[in-house]
C-alpha positions in Angstrom: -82.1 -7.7 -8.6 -83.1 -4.0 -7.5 -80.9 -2.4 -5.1 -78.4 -4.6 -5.3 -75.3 -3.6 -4.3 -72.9 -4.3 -7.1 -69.0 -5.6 -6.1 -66.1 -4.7 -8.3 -64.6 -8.4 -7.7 -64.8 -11.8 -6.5 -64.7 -11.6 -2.5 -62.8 -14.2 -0.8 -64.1 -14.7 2.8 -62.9 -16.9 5.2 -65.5 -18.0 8.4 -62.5 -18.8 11.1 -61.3 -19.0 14.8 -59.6 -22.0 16.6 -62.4 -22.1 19.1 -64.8 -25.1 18.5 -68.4 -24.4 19.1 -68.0 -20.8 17.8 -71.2 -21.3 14.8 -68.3 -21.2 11.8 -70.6 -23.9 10.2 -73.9 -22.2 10.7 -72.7 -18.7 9.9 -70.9 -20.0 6.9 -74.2 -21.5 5.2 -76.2 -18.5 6.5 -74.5 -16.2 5.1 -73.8 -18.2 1.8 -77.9 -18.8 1.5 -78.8 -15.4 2.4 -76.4 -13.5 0.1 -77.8 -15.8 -2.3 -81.3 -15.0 -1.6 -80.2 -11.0 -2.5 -79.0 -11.7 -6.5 -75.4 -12.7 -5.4 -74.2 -15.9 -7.0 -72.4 -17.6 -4.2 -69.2 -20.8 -4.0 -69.6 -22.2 -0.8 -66.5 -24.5 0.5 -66.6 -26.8 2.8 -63.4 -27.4 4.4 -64.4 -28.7 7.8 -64.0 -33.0 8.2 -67.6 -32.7 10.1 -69.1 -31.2 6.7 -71.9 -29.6 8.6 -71.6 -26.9 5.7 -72.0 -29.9 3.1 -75.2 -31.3 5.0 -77.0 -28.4 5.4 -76.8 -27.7 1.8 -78.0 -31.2 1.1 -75.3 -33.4 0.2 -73.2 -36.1 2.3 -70.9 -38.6 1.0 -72.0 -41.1 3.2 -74.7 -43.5 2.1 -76.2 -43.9 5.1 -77.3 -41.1 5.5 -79.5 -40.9 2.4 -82.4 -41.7 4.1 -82.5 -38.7 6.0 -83.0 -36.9 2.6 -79.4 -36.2 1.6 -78.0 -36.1 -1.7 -75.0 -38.7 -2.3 -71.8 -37.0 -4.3 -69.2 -38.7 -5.4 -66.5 -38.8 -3.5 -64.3 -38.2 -6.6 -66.1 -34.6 -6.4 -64.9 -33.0 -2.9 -62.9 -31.3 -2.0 -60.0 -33.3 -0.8 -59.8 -34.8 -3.9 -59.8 -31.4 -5.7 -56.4 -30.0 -3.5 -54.9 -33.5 -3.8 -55.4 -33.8 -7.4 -54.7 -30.5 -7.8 -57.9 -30.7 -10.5 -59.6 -27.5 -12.0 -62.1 -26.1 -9.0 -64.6 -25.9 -11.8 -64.6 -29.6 -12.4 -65.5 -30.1 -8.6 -68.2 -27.4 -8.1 -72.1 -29.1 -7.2 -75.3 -26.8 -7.8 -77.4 -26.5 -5.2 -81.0 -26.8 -4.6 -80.9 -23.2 -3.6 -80.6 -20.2 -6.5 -77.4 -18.4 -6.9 -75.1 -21.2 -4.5 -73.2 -23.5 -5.1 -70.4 -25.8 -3.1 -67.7 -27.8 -3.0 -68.4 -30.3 -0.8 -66.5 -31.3 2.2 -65.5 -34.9 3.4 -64.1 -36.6 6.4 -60.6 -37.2 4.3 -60.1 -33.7 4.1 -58.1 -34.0 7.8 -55.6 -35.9 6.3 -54.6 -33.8 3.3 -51.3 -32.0 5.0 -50.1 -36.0 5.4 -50.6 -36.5 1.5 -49.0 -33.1 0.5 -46.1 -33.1 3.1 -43.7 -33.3 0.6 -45.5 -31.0 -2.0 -43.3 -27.7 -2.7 -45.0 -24.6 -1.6 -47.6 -26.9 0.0 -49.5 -23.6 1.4 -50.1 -22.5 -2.1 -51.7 -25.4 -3.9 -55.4 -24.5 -3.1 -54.3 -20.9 -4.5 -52.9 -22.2 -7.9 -56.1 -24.7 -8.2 -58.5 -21.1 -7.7 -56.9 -18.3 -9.1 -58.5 -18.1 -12.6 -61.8 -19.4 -11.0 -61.5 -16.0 -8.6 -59.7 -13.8 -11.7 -63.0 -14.1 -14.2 -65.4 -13.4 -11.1 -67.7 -15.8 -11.8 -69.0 -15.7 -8.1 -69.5 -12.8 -6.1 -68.6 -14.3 -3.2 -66.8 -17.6 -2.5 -67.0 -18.4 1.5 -64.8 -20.9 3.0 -65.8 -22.8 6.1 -62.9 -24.3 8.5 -61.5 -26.3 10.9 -60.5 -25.5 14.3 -57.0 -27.5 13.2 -54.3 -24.3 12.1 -51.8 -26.6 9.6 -51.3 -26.5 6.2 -55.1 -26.3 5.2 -55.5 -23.4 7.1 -52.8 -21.7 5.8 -53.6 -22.8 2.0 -57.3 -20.8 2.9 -55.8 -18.0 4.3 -53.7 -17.6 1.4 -56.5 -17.0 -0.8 -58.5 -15.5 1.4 -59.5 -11.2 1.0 -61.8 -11.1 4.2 -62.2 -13.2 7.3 -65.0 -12.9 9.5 -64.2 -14.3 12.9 -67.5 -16.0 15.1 -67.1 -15.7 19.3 -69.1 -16.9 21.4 -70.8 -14.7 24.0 -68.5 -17.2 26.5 -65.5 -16.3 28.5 -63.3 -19.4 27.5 -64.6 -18.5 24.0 -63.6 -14.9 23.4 -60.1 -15.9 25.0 -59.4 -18.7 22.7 -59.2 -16.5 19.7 -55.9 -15.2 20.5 -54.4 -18.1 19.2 -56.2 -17.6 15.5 -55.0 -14.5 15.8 -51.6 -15.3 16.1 -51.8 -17.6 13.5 -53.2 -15.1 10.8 -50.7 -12.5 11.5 -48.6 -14.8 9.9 -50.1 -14.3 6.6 -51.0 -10.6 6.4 -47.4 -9.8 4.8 -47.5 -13.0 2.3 -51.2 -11.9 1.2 -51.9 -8.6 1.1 -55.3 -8.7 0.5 -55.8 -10.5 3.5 -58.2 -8.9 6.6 -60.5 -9.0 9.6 -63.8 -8.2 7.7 -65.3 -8.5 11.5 -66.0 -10.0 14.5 -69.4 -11.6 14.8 -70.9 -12.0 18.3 -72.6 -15.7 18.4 -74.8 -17.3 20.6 -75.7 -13.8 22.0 -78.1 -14.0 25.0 -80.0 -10.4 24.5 -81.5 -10.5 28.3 -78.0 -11.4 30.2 -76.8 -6.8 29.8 -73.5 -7.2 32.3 -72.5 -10.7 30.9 -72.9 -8.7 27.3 -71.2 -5.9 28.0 -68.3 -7.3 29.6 -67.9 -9.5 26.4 -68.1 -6.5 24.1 -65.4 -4.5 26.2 -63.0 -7.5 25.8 -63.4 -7.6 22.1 -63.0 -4.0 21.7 -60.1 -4.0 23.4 -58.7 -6.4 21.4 -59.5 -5.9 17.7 -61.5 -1.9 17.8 -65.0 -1.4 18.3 -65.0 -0.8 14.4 -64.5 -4.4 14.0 -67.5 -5.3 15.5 -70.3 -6.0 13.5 -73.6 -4.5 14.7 -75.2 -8.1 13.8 -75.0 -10.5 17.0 -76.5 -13.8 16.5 -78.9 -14.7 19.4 -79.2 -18.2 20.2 -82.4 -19.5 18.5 -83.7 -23.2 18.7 -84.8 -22.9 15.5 -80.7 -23.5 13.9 -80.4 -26.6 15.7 -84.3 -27.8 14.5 -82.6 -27.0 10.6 -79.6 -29.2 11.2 -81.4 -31.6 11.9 -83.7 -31.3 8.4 -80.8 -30.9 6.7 -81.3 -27.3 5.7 -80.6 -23.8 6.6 -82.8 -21.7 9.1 -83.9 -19.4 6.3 -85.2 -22.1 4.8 -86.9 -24.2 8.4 -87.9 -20.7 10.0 -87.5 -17.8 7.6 -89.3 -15.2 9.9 -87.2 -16.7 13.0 -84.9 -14.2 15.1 -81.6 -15.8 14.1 -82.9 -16.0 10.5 -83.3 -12.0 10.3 -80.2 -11.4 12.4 -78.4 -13.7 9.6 -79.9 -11.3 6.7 -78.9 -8.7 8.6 -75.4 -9.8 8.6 -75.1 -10.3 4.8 -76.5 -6.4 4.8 -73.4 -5.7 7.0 -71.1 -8.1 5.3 -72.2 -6.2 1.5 -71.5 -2.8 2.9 -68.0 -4.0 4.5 -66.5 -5.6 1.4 -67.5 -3.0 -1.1 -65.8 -0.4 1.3 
């Protein structure tokens, strides 16, 4: 694709924070569709019990949900099974409709996985044992992980793999204050993964008329993580993400000129630049 901007590696990225109702889901199949849409060949992984990731890419593992245009997997081919079995990541990876993304999709079982690997031996490795020579031959540009809000042994297994996380906050009080707790939580494993960072801190559900409310916001995250942690991008709310959901697809796909759509391509622009260095 011209002008592409070409990556020396496989980037890891990680969409987290503890926060529910942060867009983690949205963001994550955003930015997976719209680095897509540039040439990039994209993994997305769903990792999140509510699979939002997995049914906005078209997929569900529930049958009744078929009629609303869904493709069934088998459950055999998700991503529980794929940590539990410990199985090759390459015999669990779906095509999607969409060029240059795929997934491994997510199911409501996945909650349950740091009960079936209690007693595993370096439990927090596993999903870094199943991926390493799917990451080693860069066959993706770009594999993006979509979470929980729950920080276990899933959490840390993602993080362990992880190169870059982006972090989503709300423009909310309660929601920038909550992410001190991820952050505690991944300081834990910046000395047992070295590649591991804060690729940047996306502003979501950013209301561009409300200036004091938006400044105050932006003061609080600077002085926590650096105004050179802030992406540019902020994510306005748009009606038109929550009128995808509920098609089943992405907003570039339901509203491709809308403002979150072009704030989303925007992002990937960012997100290019940041991970290429």
């Amino acid at each position: 694709m011209a002008g592409k901007i070409k990556l020396n590696k496989t980037a890891v990225i990680t969409i987290a924070n503890s926060k529910g109702g942060s867009g983690k889901s949205t963001t994550a199949s955003m930015l997976a569709r719209t680095l897509g849409e540039k040439g990039y060949k994209v993994l997305a992984i769903d990792c999140d019990s509510q699979m939002d990731l997995t049914n906005t890419l078209g997929f569900t593992v529930d049958e009744s949900l078929v009629e609303f245009g869904l493709t069934l997997i088998d459950f055999n081919k998700t991503i529980y099974q794929m940590i539990r079995s410990k199985g090759d990541v390459r015999d669990f990876i779906i095509p999607t409709k969409y060029k240059n993304l795929d997934i491994v999709a997510g199911d409501d079982y996945i909650g349950r996985i740091e009960f079936d690997l209690h007693h595993e031996y370096q439990r927090e490795a596993i999903l870094k044992k199943i991926m390493k020579d799917l990451v080693a031959e860069n066959a993706y540009d770009f594999i993006i992980f979509d979470t929980s809000t729950h920080l276990g042994d899933l959490a840390a297994n993602i993080l362990n793999i992880t190169d870059h996380v982006i972090i989503p906050v709300p423009m909310a009080m309660f929601g920038i204050r909550g992410i001190r707790t991820f952050i505690d939580f991944y300081n834990q494993f910046t000395e047992i993964n070295e590649n591991l960072s804060i690729l940047g801190i996306l502003m979501t559900m950013y209301r561009p008329n409300n200036k004091i409310m938006n400044e105050r916001a932006e003061t609080l995250l600077t002085n926590i993580f650096g105004r050179e942690l802030l992406f540019r991008t902020r994510i306005s709310i748009d009606a038109n993400i929550e009128k995808a959901q509920w098609n089943n697809v992405t907003a570039v796909d339901y509203a491709p000129k809308a403002r979150a759509t072009v704030q989303y391509h925007d992002l990937a622009k960012e997100v290019i630049k940041r991970v290429k260095g």
